[in-house]
TIVEXKOL-755552 format. One record per atom (N, C-alpha, C): residue in three letters; y, z, x. Coordinates in steps of 0.02 Angstrom, whole numbers. Last residue first. Layout:
# residues N
> kolmi;py;pz;px
> ALA;Y;Z;X .
...
//
This chain:
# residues 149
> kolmi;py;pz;px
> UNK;-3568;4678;-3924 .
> UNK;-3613;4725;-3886 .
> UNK;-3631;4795;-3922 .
> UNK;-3490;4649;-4026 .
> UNK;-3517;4605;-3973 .
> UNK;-3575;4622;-3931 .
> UNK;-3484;4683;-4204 .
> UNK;-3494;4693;-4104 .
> UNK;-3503;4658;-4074 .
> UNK;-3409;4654;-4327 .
> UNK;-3443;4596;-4268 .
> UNK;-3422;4653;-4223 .
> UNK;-3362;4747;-4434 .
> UNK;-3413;4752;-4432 .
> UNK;-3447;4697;-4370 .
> UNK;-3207;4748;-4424 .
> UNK;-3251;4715;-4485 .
> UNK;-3343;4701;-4493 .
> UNK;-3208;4810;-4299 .
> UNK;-3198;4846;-4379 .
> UNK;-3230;4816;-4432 .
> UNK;-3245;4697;-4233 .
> UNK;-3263;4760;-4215 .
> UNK;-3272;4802;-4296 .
> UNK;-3108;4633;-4243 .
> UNK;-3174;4616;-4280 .
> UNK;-3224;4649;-4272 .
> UNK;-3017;4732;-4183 .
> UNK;-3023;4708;-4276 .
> UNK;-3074;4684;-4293 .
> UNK;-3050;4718;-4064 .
> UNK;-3068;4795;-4091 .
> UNK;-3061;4776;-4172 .
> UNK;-3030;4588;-4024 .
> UNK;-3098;4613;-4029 .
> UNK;-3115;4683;-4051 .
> UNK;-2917;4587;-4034 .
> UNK;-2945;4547;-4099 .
> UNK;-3014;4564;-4083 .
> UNK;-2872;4669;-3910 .
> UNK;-2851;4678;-3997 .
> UNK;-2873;4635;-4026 .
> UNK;-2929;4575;-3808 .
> UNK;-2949;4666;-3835 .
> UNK;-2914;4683;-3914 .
> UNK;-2881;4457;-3821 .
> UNK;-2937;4484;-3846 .
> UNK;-2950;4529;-3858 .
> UNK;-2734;4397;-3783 .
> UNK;-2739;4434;-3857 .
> UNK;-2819;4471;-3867 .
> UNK;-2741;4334;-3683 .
> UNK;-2721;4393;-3682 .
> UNK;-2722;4451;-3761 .
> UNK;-2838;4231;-3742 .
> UNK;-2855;4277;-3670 .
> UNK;-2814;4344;-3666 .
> UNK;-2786;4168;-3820 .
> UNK;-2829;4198;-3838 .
> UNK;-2835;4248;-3793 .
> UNK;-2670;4113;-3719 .
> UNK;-2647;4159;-3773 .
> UNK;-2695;4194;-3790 .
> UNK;-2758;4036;-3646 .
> UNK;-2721;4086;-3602 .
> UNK;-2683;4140;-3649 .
> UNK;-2761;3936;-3751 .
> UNK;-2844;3980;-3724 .
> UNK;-2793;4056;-3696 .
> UNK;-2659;3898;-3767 .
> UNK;-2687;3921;-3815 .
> UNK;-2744;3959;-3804 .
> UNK;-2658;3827;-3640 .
> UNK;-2596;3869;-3667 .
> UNK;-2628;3905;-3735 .
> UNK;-2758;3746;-3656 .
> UNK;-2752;3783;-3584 .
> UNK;-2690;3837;-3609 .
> UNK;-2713;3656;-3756 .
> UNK;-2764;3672;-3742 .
> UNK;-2780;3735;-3691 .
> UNK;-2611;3584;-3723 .
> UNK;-2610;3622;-3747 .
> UNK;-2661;3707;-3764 .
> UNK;-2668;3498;-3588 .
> UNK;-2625;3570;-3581 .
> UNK;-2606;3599;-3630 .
> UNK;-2765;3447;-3655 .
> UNK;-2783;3471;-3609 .
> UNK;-2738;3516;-3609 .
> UNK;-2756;3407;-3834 .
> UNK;-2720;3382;-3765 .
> UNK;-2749;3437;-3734 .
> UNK;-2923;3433;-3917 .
> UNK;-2847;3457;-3894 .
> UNK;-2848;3409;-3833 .
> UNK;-3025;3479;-4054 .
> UNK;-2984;3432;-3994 .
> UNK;-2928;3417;-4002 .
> UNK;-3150;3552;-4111 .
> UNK;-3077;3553;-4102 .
> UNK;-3070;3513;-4044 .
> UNK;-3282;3558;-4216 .
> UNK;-3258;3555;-4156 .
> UNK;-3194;3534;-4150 .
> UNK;-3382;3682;-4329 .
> UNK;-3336;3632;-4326 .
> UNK;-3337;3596;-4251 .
> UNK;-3479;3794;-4315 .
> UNK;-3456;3731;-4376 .
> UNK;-3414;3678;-4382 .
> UNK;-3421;3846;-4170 .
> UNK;-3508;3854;-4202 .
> UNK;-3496;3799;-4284 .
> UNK;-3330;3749;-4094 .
> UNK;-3302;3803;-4152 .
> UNK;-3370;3856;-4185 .
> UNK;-3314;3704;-3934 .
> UNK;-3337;3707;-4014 .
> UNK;-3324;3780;-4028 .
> UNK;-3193;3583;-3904 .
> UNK;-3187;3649;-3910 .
> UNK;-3249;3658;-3970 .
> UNK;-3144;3449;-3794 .
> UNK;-3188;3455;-3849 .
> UNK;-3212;3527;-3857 .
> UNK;-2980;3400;-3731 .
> UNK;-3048;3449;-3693 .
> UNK;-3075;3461;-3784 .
> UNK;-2904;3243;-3619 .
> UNK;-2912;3294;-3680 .
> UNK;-2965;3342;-3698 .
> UNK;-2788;3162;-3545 .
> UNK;-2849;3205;-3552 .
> UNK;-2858;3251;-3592 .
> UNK;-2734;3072;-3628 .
> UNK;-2748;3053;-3565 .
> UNK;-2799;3109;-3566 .
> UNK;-2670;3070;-3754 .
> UNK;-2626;3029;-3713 .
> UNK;-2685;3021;-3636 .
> UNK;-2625;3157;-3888 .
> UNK;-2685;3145;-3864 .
> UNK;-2687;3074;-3807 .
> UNK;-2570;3232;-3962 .
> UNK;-2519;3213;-3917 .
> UNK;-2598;3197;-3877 .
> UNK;-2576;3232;-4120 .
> UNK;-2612;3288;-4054 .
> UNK;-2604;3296;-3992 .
> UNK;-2527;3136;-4165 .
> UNK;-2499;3189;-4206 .
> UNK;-2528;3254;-4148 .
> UNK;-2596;3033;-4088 .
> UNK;-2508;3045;-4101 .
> UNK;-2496;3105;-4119 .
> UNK;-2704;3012;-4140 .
> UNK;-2703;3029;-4069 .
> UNK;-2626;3053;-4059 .
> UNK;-2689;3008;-4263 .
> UNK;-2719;3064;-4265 .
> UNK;-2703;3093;-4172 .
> UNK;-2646;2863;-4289 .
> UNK;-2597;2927;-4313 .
> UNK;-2637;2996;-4288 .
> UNK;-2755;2790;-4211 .
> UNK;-2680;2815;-4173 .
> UNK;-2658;2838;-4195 .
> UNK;-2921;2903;-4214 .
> UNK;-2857;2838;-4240 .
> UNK;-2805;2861;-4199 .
> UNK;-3036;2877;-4108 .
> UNK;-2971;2914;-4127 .
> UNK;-2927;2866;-4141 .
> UNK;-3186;2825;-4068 .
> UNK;-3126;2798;-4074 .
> UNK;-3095;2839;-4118 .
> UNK;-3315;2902;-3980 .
> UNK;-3294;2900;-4027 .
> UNK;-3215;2876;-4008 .
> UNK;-3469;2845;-3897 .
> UNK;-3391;2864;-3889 .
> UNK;-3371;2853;-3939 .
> UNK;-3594;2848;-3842 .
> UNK;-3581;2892;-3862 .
> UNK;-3510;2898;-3852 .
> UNK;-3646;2680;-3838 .
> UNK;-3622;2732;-3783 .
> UNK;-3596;2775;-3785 .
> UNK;-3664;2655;-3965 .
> UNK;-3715;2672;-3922 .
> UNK;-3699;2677;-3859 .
> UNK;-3519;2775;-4055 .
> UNK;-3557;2705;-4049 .
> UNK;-3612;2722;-3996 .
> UNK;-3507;2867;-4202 .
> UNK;-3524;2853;-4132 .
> UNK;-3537;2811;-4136 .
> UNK;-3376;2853;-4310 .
> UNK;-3445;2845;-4280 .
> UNK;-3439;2842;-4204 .
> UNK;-3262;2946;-4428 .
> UNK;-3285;2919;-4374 .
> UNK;-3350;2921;-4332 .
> UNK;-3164;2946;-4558 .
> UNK;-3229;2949;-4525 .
> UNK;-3235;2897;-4470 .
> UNK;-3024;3050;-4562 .
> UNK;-3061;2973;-4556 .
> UNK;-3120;2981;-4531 .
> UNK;-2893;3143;-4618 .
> UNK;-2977;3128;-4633 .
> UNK;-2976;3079;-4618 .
> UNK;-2759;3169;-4655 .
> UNK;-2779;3146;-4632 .
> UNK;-2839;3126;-4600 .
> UNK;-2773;3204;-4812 .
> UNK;-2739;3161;-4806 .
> UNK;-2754;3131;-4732 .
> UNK;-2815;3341;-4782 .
> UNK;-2882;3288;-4819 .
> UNK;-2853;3230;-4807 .
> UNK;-2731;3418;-4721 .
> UNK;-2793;3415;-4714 .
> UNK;-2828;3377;-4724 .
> UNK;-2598;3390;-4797 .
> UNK;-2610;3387;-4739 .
> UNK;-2656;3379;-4701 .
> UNK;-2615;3395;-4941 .
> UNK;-2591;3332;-4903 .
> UNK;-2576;3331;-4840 .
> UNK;-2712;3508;-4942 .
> UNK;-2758;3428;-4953 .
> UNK;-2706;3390;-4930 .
> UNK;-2587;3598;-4942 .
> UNK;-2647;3592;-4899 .
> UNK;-2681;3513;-4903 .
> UNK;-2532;3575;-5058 .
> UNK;-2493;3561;-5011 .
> UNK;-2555;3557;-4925 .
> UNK;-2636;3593;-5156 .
> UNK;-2595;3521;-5146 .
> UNK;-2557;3516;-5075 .
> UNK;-2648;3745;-5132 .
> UNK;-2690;3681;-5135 .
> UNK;-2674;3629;-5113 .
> UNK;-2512;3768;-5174 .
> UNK;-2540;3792;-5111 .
> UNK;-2581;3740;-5069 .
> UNK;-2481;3732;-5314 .
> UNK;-2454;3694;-5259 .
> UNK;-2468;3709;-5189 .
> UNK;-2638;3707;-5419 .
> UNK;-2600;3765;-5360 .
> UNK;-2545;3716;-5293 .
> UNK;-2678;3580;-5473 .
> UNK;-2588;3618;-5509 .
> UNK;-2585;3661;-5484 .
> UNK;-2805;3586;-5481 .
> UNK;-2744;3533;-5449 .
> UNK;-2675;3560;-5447 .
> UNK;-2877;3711;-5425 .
> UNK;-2847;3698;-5459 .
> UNK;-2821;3653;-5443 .
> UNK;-3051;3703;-5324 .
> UNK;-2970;3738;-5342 .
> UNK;-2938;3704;-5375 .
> UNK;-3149;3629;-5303 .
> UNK;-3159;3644;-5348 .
> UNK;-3087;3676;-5375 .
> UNK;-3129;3528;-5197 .
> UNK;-3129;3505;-5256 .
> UNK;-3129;3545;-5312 .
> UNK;-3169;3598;-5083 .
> UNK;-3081;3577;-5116 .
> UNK;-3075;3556;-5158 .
> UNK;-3295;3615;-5090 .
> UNK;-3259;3661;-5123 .
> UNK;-3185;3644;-5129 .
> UNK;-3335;3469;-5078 .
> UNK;-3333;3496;-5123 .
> UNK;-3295;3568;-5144 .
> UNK;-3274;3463;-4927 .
> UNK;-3238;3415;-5000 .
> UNK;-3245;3464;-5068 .
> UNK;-3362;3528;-4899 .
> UNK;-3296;3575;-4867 .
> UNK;-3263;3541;-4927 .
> UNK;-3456;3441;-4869 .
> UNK;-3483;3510;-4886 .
> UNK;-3417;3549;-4937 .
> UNK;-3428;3338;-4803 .
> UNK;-3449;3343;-4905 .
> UNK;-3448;3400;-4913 .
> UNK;-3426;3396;-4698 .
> UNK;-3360;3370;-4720 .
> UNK;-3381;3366;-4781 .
> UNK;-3577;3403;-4663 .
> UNK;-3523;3475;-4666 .
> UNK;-3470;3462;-4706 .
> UNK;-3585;3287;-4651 .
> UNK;-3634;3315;-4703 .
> UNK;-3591;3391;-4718 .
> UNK;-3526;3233;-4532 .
> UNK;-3528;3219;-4606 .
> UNK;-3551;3243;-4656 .
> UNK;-3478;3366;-4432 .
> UNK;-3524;3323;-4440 .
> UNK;-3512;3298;-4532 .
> UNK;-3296;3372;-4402 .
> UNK;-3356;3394;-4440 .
> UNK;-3399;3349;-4420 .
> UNK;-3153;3406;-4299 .
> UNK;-3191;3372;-4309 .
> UNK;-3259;3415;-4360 .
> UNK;-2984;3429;-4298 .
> UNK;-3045;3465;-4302 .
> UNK;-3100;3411;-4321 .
> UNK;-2839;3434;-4167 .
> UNK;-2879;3395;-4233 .
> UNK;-2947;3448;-4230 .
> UNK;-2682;3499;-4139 .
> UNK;-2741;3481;-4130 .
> UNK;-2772;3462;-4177 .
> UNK;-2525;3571;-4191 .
> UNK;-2574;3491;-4146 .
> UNK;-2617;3490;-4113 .
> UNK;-2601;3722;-4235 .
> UNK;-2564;3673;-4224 .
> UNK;-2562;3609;-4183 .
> UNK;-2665;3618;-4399 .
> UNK;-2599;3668;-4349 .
> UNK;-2625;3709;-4306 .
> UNK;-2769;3462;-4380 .
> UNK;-2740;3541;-4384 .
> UNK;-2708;3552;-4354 .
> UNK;-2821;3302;-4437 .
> UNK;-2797;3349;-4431 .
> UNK;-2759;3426;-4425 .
> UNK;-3000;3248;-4437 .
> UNK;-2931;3264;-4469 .
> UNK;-2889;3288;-4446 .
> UNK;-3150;3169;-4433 .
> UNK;-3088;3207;-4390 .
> UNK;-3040;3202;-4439 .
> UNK;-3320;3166;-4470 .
> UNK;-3263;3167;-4491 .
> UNK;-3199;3200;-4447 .
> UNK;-3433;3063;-4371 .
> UNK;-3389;3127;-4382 .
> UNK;-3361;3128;-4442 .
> UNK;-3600;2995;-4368 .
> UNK;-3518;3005;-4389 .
> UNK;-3506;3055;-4391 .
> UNK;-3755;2966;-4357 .
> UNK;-3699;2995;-4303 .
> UNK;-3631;2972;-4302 .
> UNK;-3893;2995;-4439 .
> UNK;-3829;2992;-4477 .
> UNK;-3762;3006;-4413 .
> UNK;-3997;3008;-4384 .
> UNK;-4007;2959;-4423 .
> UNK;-3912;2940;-4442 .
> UNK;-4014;3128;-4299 .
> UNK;-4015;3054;-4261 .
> UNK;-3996;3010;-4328 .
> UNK;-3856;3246;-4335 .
> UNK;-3940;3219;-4372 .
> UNK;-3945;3141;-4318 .
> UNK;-3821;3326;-4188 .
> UNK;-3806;3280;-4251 .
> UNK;-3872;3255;-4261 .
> UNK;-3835;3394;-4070 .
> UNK;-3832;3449;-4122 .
> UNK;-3834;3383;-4168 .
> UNK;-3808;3293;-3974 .
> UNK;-3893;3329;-3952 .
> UNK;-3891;3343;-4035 .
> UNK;-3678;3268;-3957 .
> UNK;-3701;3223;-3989 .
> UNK;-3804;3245;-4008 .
> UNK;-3646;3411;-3879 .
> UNK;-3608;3388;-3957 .
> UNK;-3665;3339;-3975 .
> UNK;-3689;3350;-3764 .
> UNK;-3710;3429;-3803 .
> UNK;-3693;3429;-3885 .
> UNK;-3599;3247;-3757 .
> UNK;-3670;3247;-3743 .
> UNK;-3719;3315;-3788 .
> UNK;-3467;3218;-3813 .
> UNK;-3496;3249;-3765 .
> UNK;-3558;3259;-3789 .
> UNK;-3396;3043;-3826 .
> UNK;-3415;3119;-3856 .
> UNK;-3469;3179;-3829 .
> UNK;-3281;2989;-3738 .
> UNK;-3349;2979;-3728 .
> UNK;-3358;3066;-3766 .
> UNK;-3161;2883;-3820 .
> UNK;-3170;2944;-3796 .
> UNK;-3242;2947;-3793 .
> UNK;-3035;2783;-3884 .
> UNK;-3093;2774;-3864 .
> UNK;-3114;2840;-3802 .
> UNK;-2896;2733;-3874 .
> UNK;-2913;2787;-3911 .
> UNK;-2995;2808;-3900 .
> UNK;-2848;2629;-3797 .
> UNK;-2882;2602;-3844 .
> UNK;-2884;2676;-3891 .
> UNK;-2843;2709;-3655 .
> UNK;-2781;2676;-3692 .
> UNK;-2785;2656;-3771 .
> UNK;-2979;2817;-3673 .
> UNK;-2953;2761;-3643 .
> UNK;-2866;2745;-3693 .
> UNK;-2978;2995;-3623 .
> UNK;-2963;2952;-3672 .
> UNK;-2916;2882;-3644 .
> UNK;-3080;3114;-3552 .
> UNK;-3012;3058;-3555 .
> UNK;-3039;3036;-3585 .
> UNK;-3131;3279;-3551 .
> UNK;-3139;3204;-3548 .
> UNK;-3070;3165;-3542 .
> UNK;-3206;3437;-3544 .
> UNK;-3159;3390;-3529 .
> UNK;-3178;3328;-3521 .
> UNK;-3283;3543;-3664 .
> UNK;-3289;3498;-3602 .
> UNK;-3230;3439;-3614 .
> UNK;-3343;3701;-3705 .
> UNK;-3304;3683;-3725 .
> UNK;-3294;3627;-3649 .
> UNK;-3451;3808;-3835 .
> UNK;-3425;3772;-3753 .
> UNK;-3372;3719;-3764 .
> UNK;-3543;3723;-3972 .
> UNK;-3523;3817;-3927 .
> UNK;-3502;3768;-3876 .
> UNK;-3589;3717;-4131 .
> UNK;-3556;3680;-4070 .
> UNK;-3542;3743;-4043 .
> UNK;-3759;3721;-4199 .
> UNK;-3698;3757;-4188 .
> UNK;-3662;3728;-4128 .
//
């Protein structure tokens, strides 16, 4: 499960040191991502085995829901797999570093199934939203049956 959330830079190259805690959770045999992109400019990352996971059920919906379609050409369209190398850094394509405004510092968010990465100050603007929004999303999920306590 990815939990926490750690700051890094990103060389000129796209080249990012993947965080350590992150790289602990991946099978030793198999250390690729999948990254893509999400609304709003930020990216989401999978372990590979998750990303088949997620293929298959997009596979199973209708071709002909234009919902569908319109999703996969945002979601799946931008998909690249990506490896670690043996200094635990993953390379971000440049349409992906572009589309996230991914320029200099950027903070690795886990998701418990996924991980999210963000420009730093978007990043910080979106937390500061969660922040004010919690007591009301914590009395809804509350309802839906998640206590926290």
């Amino acid at each position: 499960m990815f939990r926490g959330s750690y700051e890094h830079t990103i060389d000129s190259k796209g080249r990012v040191s993947f965080p350590a805690q992150f790289r602990n959770i991946l099978p030793k045999d198999n250390e690729r991502l999948v990254i893509t992109n999400y609304y709003p400019a930020h990216l989401w990352a999978f372990t590979f085995e998750d990303w088949n996971r997620l293929e298959q059920k997009l596979a199973a919906f209708p071709l002909t829901d234009p919902d569908t379609r319109s999703f996969k050409h945002f979601f799946v369209s931008g998909a690249h797999e990506v490896p670690i190398d043996k200094l635990g850094r993953i390379l971000i394509p440049p349409r992906l570093r572009e589309y996230a405004h991914l320029n200099k510092e950027l903070v690795f968010v886990g998701q418990i199934t996924h991980i999210e990465i963000w420009n730093k100050e978007n990043w910080n603007s979106t937390f500061e939203a969660s922040e004010t929004n919690f007591e009301k999303v914590e009395r809804k999920l509350a309802d839906l049956g998640l206590k926290i306590i």
